[in-house]
C-alpha positions in Angstrom: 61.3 -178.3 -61.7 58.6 -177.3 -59.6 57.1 -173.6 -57.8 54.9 -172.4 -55.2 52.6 -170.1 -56.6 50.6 -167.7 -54.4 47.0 -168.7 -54.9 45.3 -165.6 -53.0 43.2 -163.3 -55.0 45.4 -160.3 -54.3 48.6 -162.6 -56.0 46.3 -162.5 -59.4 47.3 -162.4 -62.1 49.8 -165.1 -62.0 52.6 -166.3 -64.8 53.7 -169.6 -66.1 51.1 -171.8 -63.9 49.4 -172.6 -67.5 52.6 -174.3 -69.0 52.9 -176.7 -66.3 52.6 -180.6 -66.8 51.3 -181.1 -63.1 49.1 -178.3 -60.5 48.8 -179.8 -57.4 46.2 -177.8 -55.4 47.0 -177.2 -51.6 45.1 -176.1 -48.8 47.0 -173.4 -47.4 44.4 -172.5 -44.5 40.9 -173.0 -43.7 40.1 -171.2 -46.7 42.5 -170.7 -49.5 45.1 -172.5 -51.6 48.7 -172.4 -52.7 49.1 -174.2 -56.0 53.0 -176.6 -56.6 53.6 -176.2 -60.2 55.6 -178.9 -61.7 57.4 -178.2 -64.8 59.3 -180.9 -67.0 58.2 -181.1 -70.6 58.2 -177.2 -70.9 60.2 -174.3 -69.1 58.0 -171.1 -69.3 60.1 -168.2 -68.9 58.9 -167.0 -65.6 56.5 -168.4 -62.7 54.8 -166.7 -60.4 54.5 -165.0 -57.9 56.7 -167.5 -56.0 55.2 -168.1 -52.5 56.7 -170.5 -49.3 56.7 -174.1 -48.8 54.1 -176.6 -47.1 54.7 -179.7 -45.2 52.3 -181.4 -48.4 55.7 -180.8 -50.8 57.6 -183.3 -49.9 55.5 -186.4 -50.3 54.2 -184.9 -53.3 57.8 -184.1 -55.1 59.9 -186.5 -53.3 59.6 -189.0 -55.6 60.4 -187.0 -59.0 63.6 -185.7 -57.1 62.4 -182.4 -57.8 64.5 -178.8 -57.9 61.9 -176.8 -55.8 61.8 -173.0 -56.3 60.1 -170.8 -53.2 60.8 -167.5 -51.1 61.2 -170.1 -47.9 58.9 -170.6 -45.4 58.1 -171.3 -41.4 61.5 -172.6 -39.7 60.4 -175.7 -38.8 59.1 -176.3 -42.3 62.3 -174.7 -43.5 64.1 -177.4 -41.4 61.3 -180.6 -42.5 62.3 -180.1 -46.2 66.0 -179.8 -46.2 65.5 -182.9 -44.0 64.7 -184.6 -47.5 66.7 -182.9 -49.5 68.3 -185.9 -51.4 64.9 -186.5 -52.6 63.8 -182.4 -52.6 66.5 -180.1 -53.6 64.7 -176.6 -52.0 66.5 -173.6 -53.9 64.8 -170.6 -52.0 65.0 -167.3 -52.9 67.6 -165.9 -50.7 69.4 -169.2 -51.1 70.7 -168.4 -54.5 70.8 -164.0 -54.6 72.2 -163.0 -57.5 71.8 -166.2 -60.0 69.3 -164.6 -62.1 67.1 -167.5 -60.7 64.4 -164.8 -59.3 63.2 -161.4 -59.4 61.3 -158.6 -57.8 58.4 -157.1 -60.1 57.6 -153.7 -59.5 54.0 -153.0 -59.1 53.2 -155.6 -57.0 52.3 -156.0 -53.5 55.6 -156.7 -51.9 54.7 -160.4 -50.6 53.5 -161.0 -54.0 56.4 -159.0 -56.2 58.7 -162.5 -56.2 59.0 -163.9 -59.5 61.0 -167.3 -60.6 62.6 -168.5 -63.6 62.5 -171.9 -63.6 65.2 -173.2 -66.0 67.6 -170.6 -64.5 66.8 -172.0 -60.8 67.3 -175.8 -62.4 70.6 -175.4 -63.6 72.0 -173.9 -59.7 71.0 -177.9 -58.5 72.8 -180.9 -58.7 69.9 -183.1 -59.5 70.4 -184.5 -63.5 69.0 -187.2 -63.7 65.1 -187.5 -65.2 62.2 -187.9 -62.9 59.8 -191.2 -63.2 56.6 -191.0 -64.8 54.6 -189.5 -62.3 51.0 -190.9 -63.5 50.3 -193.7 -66.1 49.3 -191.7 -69.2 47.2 -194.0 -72.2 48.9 -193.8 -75.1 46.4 -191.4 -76.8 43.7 -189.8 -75.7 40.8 -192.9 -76.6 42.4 -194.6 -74.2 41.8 -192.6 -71.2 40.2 -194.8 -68.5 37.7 -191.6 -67.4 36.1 -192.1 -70.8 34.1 -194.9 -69.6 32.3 -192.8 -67.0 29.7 -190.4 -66.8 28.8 -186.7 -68.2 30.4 -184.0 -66.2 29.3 -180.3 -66.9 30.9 -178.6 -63.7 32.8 -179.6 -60.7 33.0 -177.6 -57.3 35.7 -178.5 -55.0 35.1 -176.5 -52.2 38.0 -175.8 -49.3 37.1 -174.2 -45.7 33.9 -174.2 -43.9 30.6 -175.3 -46.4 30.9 -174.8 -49.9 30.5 -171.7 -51.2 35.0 -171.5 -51.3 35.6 -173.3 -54.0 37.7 -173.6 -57.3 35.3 -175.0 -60.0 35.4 -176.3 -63.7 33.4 -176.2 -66.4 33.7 -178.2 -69.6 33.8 -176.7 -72.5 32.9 -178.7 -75.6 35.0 -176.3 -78.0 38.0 -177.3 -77.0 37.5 -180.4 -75.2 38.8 -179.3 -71.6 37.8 -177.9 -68.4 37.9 -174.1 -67.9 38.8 -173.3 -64.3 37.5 -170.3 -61.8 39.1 -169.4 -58.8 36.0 -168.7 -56.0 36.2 -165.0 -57.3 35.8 -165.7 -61.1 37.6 -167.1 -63.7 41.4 -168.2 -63.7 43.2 -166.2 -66.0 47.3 -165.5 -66.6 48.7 -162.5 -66.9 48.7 -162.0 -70.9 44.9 -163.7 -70.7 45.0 -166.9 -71.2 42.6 -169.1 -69.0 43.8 -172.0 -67.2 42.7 -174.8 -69.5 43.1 -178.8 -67.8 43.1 -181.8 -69.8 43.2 -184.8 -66.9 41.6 -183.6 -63.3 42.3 -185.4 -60.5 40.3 -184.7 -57.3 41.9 -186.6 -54.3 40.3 -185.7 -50.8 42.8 -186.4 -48.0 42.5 -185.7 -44.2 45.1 -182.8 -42.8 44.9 -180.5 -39.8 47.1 -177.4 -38.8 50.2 -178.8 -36.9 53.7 -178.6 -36.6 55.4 -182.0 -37.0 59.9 -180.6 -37.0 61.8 -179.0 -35.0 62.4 -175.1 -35.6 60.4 -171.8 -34.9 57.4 -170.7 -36.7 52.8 -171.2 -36.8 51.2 -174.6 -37.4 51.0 -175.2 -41.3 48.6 -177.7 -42.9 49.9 -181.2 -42.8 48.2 -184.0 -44.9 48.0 -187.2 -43.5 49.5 -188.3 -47.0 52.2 -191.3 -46.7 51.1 -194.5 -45.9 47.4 -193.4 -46.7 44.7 -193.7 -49.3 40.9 -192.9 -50.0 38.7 -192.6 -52.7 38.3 -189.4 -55.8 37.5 -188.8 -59.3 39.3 -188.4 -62.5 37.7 -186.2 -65.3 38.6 -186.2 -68.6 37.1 -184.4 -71.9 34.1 -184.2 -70.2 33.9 -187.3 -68.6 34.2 -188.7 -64.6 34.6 -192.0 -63.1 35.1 -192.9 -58.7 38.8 -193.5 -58.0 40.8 -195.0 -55.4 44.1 -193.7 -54.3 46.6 -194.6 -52.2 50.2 -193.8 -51.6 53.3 -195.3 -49.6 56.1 -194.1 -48.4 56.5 -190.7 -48.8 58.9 -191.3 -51.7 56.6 -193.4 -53.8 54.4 -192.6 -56.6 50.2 -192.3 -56.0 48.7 -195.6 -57.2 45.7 -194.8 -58.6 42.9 -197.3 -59.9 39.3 -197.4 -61.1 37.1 -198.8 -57.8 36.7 -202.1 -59.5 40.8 -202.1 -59.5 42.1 -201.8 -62.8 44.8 -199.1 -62.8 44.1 -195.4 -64.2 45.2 -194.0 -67.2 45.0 -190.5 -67.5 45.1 -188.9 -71.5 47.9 -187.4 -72.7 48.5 -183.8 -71.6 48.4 -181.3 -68.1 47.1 -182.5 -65.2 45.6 -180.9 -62.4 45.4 -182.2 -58.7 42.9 -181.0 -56.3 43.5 -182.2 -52.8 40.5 -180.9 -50.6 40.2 -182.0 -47.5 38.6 -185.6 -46.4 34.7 -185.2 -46.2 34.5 -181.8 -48.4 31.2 -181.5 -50.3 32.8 -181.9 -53.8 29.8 -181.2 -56.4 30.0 -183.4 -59.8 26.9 -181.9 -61.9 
C-alpha cells in the first residue's frame, strides 16, 4: 500500500510517513519534493497529507503491484497511471467518496487538509496477492554490505539549483540511525517523533519537466528511470559504500550492487530512497 505525501513546508507536520517500510524521495519541481510512502509490514492509522501523482510512480510501484492512495493529479498523468493499472491500482480520493478510505482535517490549509487511511483504502482494491521483496535485505543487521565502507557523519542531498535545498542526515550514535532534516530543520511527525532511517539509499537519476501521455494538464518531472542505471550510495549505521544501480523494464525490481559487482544487501528495517537528480552535488562528510 503506498501514499503521496505532500513534502512542502507548509504540508508540515505530516502523519504515518515514519511507519513506512520504504520513502522514496521525488523531485516534485526545481526545488522541492513529494515523498511515495510504501507500507506493507505495518498499516499506521492515517497518512498524510495525501498529495497527487508523478510520472516517477509507476516504475517505482509497478513492480510490487501496489494499491496507490492520492487526491489525483494532472490529466495526462491521471491518464499515464491508469494506463498501468494492472500493475498500479490508483484509488484517488474522489475515486472512492464515502469508503472511509480518506478524510478532510480541519485546520489545515485546504490543499493540505486530505488525509488517508491506508488499510481502509487497501481493502476497496482487488490486488491480494503479496508484493516481491523489493530490495535484498541480509539476514541481520552484521550482514549489511554498507558495513564494509566508510565513516559517514552527515549527508546532503541537495534538489534545485546549487546546494543549499537540501534534505540531510545525521547519524546519531545513540540509536544507531540517521536523523533526517528537511531544508528548513528537522523532520518531525505530528505527535513528535523524528523521522529515524535505518538503510539510505541515494540514487541520482536524470529527469526533466515534460509531458510524455495524452490528456490536459503542466509538464511534471519525468525520470529517465526504465531501462537506465548509474551510480549512488547506501548508508547504513553509520556507514557508506559507492553503488551501482540499474533497472529494466519499468516492471522490474532496482538491481543494486557494490561497484566491484557483488549484489547489495541492505540491514533489516526502513529504508529511505533519495532520487536527486543526475549530477547533484550530494555531500558525504
Amino acid at each position: 500500500m503506498a501514499t503521496k505525501v505532500s513534502d512542502v513546508q507548509s504540508a508540515h507536520p505530516q502523519r504515518g510517513v515514519d511507519a513506512a517500510d520504504i520513502v522514496f524521495v521525488e523531485a516534485n519541481g526545481i526545488s522541492y519534493t513529494r515523498l511515495c510512502a510504501v507500507f506493507h509490514s505495518t498499516m499506521p492509522e492515517m497518512v498524510g497529507p495525501t498529495r497527487s501523482i508523478r510520472p516517477v510512480d509507476v516504475p517505482l510501484l509497478a513492480p510490487l503491484r501496489a494499491v496507490l492512495g492520492s487526491t489525483g493529479a494532472a490529466s495526462w498523468v491521471r491518464n499515464y497511471v491508469h494506463h498501468y493499472g494492472e500493475y498500479v491500482d490508483s484509488k484517488e480520493w474522489f475515486d472512492v467518496t464515502g469508503t472511509g478510505s480518506y478524510e478532510q482535517l480541519r485546520g489545515r490549509a485546504r490543499v493540505h487538509s486530505v488525509f488517508c487511511h491506508p488499510d481502509v483504502l487497501r481493502q476497496q482494491s482487488q490486488f491480494t496477492t503479496p508484493p516481491p521483496v523489493y530490495f535484498e535485505h541480509a539476514e541481520s543487521a552484521d550482514g549489511a554490505t554498507a558495513l564494509i565502507g566508510r565513516d559517514v557523519a552527515k549527508i546532503a542531498v541537495p534538489y534545485g539549483n546549487g546546494t543549499t535545498w537540501a534534505e540531510r542526515y545525521e547519524y546519531d550514535e545513540e540509536s544507531g540511525r540517521f536523523l533526517r532534516s528537511e531544508p528548513w530543520g528537522r523532520h518531525v511527525m505530528q505527535d513528535g517523533t523524528r523521522i529515524a532511517v535505518d538503510n539510505l539509499l541515494i540514487l541520482p537519476c536524470a529527469w526533466k519537466m515534460d509531458k510524455i501521455y495524452k490528456g490536459g494538464g503542466a509538464d511534471d518531472p519525468v525520470y529517465e528511470m526504465v531501462d537506465g542505471g548509474g551510480q549512488g550510495w547506501a548508508c547504513y549505521q553509520g556507514k557508506y559504500i559507492p553503488i551501482k544501480w540499474s533497472k529494466g523494464a519499468f516492471d522490474e525490481l532496482f538491481q543494486l550492487t557494490t561497484v566491484t559487482g557483488l549484489p547489495l544487501q541492505l540491514a533489516p528495517g526502513n529504508t529511505w530512497v533519495e532520487l536527486p537528480q543526475l549530477g547533484a552535488q550530494v555531500s558525504i562528510e
